[in-house]
C-alpha positions as CSV (number, residue, x, y, z in Angstrom):
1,X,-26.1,-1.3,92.7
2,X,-24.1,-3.0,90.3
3,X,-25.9,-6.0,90.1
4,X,-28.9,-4.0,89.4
5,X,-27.2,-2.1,86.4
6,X,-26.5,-5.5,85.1
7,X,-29.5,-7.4,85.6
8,X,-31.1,-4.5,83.5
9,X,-28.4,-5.2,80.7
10,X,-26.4,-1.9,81.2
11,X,-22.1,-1.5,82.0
12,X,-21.7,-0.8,85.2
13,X,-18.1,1.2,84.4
14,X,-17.7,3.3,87.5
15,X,-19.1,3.9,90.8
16,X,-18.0,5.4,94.0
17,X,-19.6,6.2,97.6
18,X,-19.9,9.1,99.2
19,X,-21.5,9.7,102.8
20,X,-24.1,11.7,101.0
21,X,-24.1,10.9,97.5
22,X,-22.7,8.1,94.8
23,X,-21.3,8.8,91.0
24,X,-22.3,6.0,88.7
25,X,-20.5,5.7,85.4
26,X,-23.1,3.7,83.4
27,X,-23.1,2.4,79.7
28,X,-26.8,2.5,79.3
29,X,-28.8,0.3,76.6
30,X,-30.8,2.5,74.3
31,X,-34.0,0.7,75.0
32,X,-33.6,1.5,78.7
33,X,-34.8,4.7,79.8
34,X,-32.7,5.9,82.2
35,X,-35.4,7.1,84.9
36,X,-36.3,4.0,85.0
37,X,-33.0,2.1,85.4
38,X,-32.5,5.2,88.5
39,X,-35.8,3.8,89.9
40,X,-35.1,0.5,90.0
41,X,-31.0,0.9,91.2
42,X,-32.9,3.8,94.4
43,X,-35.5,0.7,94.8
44,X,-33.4,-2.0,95.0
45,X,-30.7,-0.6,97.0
46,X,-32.8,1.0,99.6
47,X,-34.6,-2.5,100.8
48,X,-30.6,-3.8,100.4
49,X,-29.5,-1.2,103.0
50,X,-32.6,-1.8,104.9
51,X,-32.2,-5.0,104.9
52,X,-28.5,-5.5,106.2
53,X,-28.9,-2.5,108.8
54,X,-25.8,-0.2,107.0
55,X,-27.0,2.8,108.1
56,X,-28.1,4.4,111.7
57,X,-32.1,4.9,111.4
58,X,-34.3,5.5,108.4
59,X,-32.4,5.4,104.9
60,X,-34.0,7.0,101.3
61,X,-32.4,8.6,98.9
62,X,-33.5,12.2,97.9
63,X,-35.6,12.7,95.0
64,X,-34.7,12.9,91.8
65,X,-31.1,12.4,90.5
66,X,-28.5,14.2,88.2
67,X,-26.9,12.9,84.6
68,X,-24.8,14.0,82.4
69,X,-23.7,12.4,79.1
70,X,-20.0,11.7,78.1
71,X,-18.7,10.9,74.7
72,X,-16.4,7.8,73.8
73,X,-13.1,10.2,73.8
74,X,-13.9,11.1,78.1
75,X,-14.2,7.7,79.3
76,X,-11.0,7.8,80.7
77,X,-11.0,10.9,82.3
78,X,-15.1,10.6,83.7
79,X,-13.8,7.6,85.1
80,X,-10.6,9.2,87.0
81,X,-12.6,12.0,88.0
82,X,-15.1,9.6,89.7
83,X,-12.5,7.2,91.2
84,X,-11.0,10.0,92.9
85,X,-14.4,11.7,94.3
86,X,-12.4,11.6,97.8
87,X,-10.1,14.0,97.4
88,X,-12.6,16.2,94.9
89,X,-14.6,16.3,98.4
90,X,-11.8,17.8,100.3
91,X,-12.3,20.5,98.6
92,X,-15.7,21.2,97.8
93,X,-19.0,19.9,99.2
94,X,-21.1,17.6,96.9
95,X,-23.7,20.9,96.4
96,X,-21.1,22.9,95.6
97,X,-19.5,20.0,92.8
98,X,-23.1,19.7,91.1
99,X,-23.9,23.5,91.1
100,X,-20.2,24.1,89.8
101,X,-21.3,21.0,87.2
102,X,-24.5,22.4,86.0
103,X,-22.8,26.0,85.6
104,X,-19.9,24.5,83.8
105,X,-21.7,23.1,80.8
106,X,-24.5,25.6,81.4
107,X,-27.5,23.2,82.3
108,X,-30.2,25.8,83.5
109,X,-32.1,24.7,86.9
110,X,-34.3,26.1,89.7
111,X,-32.6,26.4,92.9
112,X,-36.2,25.2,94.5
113,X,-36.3,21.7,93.2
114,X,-32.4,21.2,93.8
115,X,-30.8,19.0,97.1
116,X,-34.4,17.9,97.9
């Protein structure tokens, strides 16, 4: 994934794995849109994973994908909060983080097209 965020000319400055789900902390280039940049990383990464056998069965990620901006002044702290997703999960699920995300910094959504 990194590679990919690179090759497209963007900063990779976090990232962390989860079983289920990853949090990428990206400096994105304002001539890249970032649906596109998520295409290509899901794209890429999936025929990688295929490729080297890393999972048991079929692999794909789930459709669509989640982002939230950050100003200049949270760098520091977006990135803490993604370097330490492990123990975040300990106490909450990854639906539970999102849905507690979105209500946070009241992003309105329909419960049908989310965790597809």
């Amino acid at each position: 994934m990194a590679g990919i965020v690179q090759q497209k000319g963007c900063k990779l400055l976090a990232i962390y794995y989860m079983p289920d789900h990853c949090h990428i902390l990206i400096g994105l280039k304002p001539d890249i849109a970032l649906s596109d940049l998520i295409r290509d990383v899901k794209a890429n990464s999936t025929k990688f994973i295929k490729e080297k056998s890393w999972t048991k069965g079929s692999f794909q990620w789930q459709e669509g994908f989640g982002a939230f901006s950050y100003a200049q002044s949270q760098l520091a702290e977006v990135r803490r909060y993604i370097q330490n997703q492990e123990e975040h999960h300990r106490q909450r699920s990854f639906q539970e983080e999102y849905l507690a995300f979105l209500q946070k910094y009241e992003v309105d959504y329909d419960e049908r097209y989310l965790f597809k």
